[in-house]
N, CA and C atoms as an extended XYZ file, in Angstrom:
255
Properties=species:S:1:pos:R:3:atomname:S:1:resname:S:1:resid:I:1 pbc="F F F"
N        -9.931      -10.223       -4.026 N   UNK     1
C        -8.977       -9.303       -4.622 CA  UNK     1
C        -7.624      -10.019       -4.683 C   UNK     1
N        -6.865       -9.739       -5.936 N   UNK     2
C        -5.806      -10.634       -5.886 CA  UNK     2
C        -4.441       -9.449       -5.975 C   UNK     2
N        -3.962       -8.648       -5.189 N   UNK     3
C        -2.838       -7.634       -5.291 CA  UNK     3
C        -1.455       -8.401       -5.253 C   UNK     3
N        -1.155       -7.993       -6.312 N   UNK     4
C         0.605       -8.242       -5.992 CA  UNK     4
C         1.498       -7.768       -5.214 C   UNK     4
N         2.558       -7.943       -4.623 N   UNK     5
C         3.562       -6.747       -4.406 CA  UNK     5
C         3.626       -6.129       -5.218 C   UNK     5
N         4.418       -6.610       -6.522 N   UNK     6
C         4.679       -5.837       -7.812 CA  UNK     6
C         3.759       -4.615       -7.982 C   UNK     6
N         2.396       -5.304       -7.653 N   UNK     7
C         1.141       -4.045       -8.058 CA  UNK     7
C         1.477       -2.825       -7.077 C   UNK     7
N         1.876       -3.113       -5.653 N   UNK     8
C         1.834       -1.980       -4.995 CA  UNK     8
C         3.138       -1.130       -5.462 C   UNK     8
N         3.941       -2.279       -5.876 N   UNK     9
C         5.298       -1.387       -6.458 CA  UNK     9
C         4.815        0.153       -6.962 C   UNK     9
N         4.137       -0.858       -8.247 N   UNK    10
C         4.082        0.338       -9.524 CA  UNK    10
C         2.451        1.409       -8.815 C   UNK    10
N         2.198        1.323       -8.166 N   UNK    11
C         1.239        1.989       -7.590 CA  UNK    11
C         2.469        3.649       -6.204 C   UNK    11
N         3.050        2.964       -6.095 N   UNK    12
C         4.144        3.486       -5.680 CA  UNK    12
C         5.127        4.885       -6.504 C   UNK    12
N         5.065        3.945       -7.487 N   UNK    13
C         5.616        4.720       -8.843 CA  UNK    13
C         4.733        5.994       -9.070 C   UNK    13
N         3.560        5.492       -9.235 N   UNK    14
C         2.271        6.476       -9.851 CA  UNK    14
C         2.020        7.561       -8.731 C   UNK    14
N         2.436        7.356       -7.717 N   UNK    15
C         2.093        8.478       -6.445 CA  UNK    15
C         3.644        9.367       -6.261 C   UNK    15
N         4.312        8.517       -6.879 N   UNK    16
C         5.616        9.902       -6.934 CA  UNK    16
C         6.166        9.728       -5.458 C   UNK    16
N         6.014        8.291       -4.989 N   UNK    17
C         6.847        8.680       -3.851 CA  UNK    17
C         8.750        9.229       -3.355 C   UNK    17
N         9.258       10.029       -2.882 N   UNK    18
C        10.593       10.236       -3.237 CA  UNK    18
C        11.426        8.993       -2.599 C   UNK    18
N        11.061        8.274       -2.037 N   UNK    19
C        12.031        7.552       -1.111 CA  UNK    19
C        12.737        6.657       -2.502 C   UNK    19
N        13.488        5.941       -1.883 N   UNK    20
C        14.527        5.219       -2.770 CA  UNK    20
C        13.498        4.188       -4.304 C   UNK    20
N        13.949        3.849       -4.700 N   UNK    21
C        13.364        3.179       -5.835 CA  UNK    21
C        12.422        1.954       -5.170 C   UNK    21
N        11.114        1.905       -5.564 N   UNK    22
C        10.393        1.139       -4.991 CA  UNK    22
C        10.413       -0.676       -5.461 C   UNK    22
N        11.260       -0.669       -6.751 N   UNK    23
C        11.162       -1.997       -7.080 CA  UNK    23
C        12.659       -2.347       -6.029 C   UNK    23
N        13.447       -1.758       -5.644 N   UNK    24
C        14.276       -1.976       -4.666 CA  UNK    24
C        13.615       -2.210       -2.822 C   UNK    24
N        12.787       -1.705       -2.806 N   UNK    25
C        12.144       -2.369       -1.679 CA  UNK    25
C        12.526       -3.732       -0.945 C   UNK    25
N        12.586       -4.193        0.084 N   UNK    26
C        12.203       -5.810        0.688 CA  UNK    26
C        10.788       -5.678        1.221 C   UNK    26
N         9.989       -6.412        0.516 N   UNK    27
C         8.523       -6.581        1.159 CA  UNK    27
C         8.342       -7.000        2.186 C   UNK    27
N         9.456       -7.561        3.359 N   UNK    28
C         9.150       -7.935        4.320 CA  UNK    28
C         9.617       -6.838        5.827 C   UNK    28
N        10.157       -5.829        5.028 N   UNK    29
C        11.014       -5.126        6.077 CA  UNK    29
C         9.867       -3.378        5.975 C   UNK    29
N         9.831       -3.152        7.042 N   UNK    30
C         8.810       -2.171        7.345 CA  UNK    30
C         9.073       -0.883        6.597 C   UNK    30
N         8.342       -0.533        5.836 N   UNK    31
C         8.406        0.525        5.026 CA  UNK    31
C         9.254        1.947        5.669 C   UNK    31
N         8.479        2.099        6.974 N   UNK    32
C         9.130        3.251        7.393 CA  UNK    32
C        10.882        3.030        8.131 C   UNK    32
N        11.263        2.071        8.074 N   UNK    33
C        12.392        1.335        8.476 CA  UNK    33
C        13.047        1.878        6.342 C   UNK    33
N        12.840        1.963        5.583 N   UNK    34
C        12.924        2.061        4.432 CA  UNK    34
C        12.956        3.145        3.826 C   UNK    34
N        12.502        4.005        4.433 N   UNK    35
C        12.442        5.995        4.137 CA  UNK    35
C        11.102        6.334        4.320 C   UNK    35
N        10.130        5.568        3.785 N   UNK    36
C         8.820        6.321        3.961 CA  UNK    36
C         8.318        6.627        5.319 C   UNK    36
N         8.105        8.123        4.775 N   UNK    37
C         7.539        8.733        5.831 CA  UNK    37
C         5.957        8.808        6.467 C   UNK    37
N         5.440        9.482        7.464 N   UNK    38
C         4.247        9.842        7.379 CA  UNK    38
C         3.570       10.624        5.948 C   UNK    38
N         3.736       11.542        5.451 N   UNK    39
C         3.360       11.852        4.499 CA  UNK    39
C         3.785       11.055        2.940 C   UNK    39
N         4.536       10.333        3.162 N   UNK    40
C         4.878        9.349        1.972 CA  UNK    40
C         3.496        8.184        2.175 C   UNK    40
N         3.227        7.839        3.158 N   UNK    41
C         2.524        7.012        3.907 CA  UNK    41
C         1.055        7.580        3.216 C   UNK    41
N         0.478        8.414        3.701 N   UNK    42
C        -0.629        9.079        3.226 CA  UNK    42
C        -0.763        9.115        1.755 C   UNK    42
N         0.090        9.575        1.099 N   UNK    43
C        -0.195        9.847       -0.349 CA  UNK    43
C        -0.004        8.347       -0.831 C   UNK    43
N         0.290        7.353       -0.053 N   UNK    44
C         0.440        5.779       -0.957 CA  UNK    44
C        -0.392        5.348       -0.349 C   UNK    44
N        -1.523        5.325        0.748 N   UNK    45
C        -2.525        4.896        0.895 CA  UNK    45
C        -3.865        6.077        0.197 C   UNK    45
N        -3.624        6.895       -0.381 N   UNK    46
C        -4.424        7.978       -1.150 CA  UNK    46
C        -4.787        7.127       -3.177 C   UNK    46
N        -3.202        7.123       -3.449 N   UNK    47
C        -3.125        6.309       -4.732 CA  UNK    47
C        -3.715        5.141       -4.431 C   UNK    47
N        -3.517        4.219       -3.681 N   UNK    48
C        -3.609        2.542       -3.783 CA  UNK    48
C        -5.138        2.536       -3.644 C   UNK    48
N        -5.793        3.528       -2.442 N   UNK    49
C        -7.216        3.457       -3.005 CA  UNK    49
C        -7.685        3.710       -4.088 C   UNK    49
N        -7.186        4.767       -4.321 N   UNK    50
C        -8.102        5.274       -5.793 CA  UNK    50
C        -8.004        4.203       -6.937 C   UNK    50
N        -6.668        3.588       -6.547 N   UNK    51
C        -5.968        2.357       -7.537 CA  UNK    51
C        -7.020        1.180       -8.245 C   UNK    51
N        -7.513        0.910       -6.601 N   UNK    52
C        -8.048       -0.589       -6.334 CA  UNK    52
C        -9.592       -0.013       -6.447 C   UNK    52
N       -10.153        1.074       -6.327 N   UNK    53
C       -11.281        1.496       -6.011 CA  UNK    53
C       -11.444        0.676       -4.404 C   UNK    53
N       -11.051        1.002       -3.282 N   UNK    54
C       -11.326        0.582       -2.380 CA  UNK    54
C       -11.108        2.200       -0.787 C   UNK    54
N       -11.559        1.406        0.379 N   UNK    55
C       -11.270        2.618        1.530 CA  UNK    55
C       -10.646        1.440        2.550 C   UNK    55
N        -9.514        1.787        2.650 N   UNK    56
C        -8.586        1.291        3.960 CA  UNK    56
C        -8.854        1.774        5.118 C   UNK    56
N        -9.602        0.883        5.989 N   UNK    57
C       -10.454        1.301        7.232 CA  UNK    57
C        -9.347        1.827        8.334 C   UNK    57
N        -9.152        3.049        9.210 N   UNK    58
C        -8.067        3.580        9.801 CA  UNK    58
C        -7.468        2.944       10.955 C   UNK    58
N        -8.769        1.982       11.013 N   UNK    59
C        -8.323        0.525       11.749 CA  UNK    59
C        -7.089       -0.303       11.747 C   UNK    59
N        -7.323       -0.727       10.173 N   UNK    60
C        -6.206       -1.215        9.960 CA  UNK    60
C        -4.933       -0.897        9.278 C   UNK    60
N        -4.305        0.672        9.856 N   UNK    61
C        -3.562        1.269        9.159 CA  UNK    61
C        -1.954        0.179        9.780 C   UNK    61
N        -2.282       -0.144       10.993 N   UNK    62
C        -1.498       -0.834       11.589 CA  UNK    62
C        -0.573       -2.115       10.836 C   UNK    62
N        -1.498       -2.596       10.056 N   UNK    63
C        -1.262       -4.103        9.662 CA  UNK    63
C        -0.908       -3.266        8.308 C   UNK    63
N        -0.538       -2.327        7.958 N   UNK    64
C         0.495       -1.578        6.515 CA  UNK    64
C         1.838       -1.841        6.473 C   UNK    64
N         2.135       -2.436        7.416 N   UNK    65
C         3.551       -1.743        7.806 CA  UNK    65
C         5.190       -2.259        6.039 C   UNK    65
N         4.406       -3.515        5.811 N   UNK    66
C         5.250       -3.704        5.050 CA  UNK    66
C         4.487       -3.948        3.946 C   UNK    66
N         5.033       -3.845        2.827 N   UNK    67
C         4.517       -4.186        0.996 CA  UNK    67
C         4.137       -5.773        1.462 C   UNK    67
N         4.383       -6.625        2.082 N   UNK    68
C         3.896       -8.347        1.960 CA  UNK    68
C         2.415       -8.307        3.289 C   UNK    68
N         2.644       -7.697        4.146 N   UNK    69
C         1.536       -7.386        4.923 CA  UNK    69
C         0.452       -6.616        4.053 C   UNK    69
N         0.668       -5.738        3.471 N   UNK    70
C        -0.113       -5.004        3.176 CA  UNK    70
C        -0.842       -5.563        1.664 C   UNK    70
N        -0.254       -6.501        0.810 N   UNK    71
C        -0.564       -7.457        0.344 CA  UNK    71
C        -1.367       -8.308        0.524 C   UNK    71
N        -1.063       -9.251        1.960 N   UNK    72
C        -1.664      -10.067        2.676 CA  UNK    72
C        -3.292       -9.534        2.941 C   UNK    72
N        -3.218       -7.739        3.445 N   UNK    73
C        -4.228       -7.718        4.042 CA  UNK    73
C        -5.330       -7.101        2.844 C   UNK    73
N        -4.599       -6.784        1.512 N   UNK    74
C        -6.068       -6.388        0.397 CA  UNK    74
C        -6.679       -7.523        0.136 C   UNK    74
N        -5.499       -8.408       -0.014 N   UNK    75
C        -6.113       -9.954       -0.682 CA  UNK    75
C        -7.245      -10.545        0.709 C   UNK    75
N        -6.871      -10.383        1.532 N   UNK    76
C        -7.796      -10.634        2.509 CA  UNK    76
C        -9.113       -9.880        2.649 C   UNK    76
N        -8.911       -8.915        2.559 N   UNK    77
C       -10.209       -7.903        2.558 CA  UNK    77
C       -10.675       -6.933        1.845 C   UNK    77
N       -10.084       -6.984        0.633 N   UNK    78
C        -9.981       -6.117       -0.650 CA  UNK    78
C       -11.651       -5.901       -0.757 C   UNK    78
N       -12.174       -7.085       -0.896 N   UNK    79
C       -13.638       -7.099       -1.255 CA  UNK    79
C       -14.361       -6.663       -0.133 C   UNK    79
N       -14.388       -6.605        1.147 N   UNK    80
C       -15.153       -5.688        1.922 CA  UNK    80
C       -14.502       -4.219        2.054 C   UNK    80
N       -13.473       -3.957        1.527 N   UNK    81
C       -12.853       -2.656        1.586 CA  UNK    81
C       -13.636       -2.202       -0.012 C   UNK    81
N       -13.948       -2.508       -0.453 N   UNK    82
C       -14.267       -2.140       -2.238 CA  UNK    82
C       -15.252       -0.852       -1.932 C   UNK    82
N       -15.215        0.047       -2.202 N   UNK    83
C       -16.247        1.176       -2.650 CA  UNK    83
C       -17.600        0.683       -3.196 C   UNK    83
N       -18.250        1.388       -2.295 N   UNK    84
C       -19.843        0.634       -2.961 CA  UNK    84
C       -20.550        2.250       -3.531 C   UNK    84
N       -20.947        1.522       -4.989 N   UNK    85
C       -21.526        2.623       -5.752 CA  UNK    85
C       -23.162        2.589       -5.815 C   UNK    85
């Protein structure tokens, strides 16, 4: 799987999150350090699956914390996270 930041940007966009403008983000600085909340949190791991067709194991909700981590970790495991039909 090859995810961008950019991609989670506009995936961001599509879930309506309210916090500040998402192409304003720093991908390295922890989202919730940034406005998002728990429920901002949920509904952008709700979109990004449905996005990617994939399930983010609750395992690794941990390693979310920032847009470059969370990057790091689809491209890493996008393909065992993939929805099997």
């Amino acid at each position: 799987m090859n995810v961008t930041i950019d991609q989670l940007r506009e995936i961001m966009i599509q879930a309506e999150i309210t916090m500040k403008n998402p192409a304003e983000l720093d991908s390295e600085v922890p989202l919730r350090q940034q406005g998002l909340d728990s429920l901002d949190m949920a509904t952008f791991v709700f979109f990004l699956e449905e996005a990617l067709g994939i399930t983010i194991p609750h395992t690794e909700y941990k390693r979310l914390g920032t847009l470059k981590s969370l990057a790091d970790a689809l491209n890493e495991h996008g393909e065992e996270w993939a929805k099997k039909k």
